[in-house]
C-alpha positions, 0 to 999 in steps of 0.5 A: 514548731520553728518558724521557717520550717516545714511540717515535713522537715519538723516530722523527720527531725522528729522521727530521727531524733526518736530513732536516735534516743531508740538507739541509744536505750539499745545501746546503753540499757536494754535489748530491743531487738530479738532475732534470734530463738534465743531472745525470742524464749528470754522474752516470752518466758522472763515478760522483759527485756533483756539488759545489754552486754555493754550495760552488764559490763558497766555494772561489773566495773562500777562505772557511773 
């Protein structure tokens, strides 16, 4: 903790911070969110997650 800071201050930097880094993964890496029949089926008949649109294009043009 920072001193100077309160308990509930730290808490929901923290809790950003996280909802951040979630949102980034989801982004960049992975398909957390499934709304859809579709992705529901991928899920359970695949036991993984589904890759991102933007990540299967990174791949295709090689960007680093």
């Amino acid at each position: 903790m920072i001193p100077g800071l309160g308990f509930k201050m730290t808490l929901w930097s923290g809790l950003l911070f996280l909802f951040a880094f979630l949102e980034f993964i989801n982004y960049y890496y992975y398909q957390l969110s499934h709304d859809s029949k579709n992705d529901l089926r991928y899920l359970l008949q695949h036991k993984r997650l589904r890759h991102s649109l933007l990540y299967r294009d990174m791949k295709k043009r090689k960007v680093p």
